[in-house]
Backbone as CSV, one residue per row, in Angstrom:
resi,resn,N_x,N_y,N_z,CA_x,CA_y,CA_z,C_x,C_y,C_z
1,UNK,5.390,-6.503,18.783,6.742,-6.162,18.386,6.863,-6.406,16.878
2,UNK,7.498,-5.622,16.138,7.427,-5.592,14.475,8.400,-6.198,14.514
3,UNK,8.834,-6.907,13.094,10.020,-8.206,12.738,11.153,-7.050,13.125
4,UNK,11.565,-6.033,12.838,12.810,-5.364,12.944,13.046,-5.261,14.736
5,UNK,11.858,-5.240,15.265,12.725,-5.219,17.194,12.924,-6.637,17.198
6,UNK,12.030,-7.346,16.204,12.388,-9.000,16.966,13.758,-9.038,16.674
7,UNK,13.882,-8.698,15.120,15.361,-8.854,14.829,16.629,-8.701,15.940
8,UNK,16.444,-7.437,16.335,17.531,-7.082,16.899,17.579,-7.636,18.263
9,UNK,16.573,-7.926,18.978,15.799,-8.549,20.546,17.128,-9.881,20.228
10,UNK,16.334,-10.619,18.845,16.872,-11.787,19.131,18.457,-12.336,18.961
11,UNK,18.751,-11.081,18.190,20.525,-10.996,18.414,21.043,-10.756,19.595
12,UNK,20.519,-9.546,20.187,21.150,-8.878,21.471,20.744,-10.481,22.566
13,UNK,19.690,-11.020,22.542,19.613,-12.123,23.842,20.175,-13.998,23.448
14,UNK,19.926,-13.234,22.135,20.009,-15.280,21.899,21.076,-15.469,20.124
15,UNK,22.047,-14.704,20.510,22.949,-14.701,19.289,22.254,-14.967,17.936
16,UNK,23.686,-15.126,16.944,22.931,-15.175,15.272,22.556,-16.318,15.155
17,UNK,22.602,-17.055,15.621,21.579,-18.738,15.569,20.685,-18.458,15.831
18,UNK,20.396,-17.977,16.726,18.459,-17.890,17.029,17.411,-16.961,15.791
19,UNK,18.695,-16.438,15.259,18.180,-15.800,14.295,17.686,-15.825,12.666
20,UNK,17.602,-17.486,12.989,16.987,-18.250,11.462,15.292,-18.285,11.876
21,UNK,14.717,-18.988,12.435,13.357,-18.459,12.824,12.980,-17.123,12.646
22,UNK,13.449,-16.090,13.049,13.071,-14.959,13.077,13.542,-14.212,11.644
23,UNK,14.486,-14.643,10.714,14.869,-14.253,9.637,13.388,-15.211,8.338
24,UNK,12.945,-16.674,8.255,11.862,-16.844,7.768,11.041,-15.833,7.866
25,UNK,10.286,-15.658,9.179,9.246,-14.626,9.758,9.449,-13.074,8.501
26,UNK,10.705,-12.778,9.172,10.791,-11.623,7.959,10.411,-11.583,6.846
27,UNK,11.256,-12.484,5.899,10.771,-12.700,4.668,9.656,-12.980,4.358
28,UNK,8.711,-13.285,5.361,7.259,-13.924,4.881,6.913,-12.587,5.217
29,UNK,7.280,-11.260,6.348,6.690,-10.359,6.134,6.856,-9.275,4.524
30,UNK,8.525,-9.510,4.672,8.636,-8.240,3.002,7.646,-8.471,2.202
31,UNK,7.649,-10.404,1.992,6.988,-10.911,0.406,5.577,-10.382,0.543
32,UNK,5.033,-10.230,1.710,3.642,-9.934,2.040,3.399,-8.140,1.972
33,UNK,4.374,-7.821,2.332,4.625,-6.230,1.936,4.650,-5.759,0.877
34,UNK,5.410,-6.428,-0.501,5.727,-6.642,-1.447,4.341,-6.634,-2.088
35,UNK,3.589,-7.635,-1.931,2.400,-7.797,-2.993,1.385,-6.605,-2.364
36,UNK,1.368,-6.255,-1.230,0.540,-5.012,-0.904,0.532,-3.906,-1.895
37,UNK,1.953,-3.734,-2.030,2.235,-2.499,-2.688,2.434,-3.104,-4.345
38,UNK,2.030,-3.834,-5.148,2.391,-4.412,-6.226,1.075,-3.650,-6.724
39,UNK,1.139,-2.909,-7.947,0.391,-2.389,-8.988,-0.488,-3.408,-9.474
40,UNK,-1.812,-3.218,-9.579,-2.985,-4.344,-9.539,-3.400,-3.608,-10.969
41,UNK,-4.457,-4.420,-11.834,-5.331,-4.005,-12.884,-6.295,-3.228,-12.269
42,UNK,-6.918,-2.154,-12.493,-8.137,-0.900,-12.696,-9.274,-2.200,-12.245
43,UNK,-9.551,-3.087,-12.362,-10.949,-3.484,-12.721,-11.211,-3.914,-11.162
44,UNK,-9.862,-4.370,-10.556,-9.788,-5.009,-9.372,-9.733,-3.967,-7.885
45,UNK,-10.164,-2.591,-8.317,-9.742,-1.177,-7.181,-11.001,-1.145,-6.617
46,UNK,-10.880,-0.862,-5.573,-12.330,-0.328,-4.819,-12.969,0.737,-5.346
47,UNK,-14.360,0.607,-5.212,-15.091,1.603,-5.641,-16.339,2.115,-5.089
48,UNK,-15.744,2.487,-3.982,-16.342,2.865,-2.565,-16.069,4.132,-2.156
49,UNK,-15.164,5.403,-2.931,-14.964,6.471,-2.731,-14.438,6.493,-2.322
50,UNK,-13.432,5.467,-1.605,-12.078,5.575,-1.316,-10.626,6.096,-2.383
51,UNK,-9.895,7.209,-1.364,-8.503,7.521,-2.369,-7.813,6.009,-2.641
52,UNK,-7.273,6.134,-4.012,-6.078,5.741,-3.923,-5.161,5.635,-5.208
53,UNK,-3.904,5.180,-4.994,-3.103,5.664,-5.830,-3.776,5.499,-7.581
54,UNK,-3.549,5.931,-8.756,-4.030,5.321,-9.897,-2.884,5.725,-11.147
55,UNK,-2.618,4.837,-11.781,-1.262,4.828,-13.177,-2.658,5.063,-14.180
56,UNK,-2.054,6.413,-15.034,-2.754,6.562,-16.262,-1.955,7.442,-17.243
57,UNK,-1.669,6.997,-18.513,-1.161,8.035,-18.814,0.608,8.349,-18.805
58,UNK,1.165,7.010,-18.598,2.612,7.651,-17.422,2.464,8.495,-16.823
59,UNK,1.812,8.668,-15.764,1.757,9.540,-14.966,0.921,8.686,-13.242
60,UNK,1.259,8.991,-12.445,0.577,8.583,-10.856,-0.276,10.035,-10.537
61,UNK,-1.413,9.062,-10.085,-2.294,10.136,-9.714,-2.872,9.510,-8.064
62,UNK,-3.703,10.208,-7.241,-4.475,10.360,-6.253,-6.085,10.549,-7.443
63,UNK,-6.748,9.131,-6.698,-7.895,9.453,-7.358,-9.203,8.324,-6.770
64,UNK,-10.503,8.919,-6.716,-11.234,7.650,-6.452,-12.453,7.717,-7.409
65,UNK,-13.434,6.499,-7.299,-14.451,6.069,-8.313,-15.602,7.185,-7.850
66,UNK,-15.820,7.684,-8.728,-17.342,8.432,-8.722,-18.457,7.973,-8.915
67,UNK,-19.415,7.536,-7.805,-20.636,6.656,-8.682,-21.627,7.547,-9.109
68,UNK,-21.426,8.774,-9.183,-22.541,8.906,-10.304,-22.316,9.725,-11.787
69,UNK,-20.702,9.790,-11.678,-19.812,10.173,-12.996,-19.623,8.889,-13.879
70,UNK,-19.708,7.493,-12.808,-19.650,6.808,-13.527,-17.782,6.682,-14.219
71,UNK,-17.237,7.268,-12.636,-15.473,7.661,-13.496,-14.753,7.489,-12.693
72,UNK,-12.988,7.239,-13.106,-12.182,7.672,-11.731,-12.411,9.544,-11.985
73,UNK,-11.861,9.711,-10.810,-12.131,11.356,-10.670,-10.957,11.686,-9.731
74,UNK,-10.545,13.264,-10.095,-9.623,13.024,-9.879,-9.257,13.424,-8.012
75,UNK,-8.476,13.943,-7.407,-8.705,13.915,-6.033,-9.393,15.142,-5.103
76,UNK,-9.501,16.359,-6.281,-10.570,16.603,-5.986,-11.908,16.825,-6.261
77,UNK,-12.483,15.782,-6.761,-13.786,15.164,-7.039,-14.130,16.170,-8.357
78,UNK,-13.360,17.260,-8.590,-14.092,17.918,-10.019,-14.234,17.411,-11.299
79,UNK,-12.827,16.572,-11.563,-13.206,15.732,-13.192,-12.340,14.591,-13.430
80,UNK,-12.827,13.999,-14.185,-12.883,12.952,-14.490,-11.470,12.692,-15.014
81,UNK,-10.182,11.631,-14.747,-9.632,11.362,-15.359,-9.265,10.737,-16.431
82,UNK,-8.702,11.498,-17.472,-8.802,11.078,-19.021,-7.341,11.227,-19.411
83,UNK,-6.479,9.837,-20.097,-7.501,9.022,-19.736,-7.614,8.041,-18.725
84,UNK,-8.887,7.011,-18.793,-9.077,6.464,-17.059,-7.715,5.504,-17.141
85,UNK,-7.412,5.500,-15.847,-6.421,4.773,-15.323,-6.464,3.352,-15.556
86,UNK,-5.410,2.532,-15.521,-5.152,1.235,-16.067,-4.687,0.540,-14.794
87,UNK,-3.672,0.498,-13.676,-3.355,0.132,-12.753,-3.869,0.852,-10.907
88,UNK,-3.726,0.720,-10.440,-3.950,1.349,-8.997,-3.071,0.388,-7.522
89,UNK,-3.086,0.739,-6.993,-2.607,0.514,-5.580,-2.988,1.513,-4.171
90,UNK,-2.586,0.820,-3.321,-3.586,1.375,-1.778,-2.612,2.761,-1.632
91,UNK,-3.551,3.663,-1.315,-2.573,4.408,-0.695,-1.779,4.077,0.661
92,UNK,-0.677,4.650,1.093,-0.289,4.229,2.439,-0.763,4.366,3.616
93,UNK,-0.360,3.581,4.905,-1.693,4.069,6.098,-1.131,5.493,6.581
94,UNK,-1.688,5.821,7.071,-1.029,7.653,7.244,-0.702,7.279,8.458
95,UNK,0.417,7.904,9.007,1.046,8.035,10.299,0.218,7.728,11.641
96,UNK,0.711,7.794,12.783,-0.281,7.207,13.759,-0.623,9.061,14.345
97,UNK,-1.140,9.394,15.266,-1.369,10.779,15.734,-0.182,11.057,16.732
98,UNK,0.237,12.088,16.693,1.534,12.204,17.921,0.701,11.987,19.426
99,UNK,1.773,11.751,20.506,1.229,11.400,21.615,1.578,13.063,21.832
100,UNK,0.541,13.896,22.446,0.625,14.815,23.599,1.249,15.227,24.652
């Protein structure tokens, strides 16, 4: 159950008192959400050919490390971004598959 059904679970069965435990919990989830998505330095990105987000330029890009360009590149693997990016972050997890 994600903090938002607990949330509401624990109002609907056990009023707004019960709902200090479960309000900590939250906040330890946002703050943890929070630094997920917090813009990291270039040096610290994977470089495994994985997408992900990259700041260069004022501008956001889709981009991953090329190991034998020796570059970020851009998302579709033709060239090299110039210039290379300074920050990055994960891309998001993509949706789950619809049920059938």
């Amino acid at each position: 159950m994600d903090i938002v059904e607990r949330l509401k679970a624990e109002r609907r069965y056990h009023g707004i008192g019960a709902l200090d435990a479960v309000l900590v919990d939250a906040a330890a989830e946002i703050a943890c959400l929070r630094a997920e998505r917090a813009w990291r330095g270039i040096d610290s990105a994977p470089r495994d050919m994985r997408s992900i987000w990259v700041w260069a330029n004022s501008s956001v890009a889709i981009a991953f490390w090329g190991p034998y360009a020796m570059a970020w590149l851009d998302a579709t693997g033709i060239g090299a971004l110039d210039p290379q990016p300074i920050l990055w972050q994960p891309l998001p997890t993509p949706p789950a598959p619809e049920a059938e």
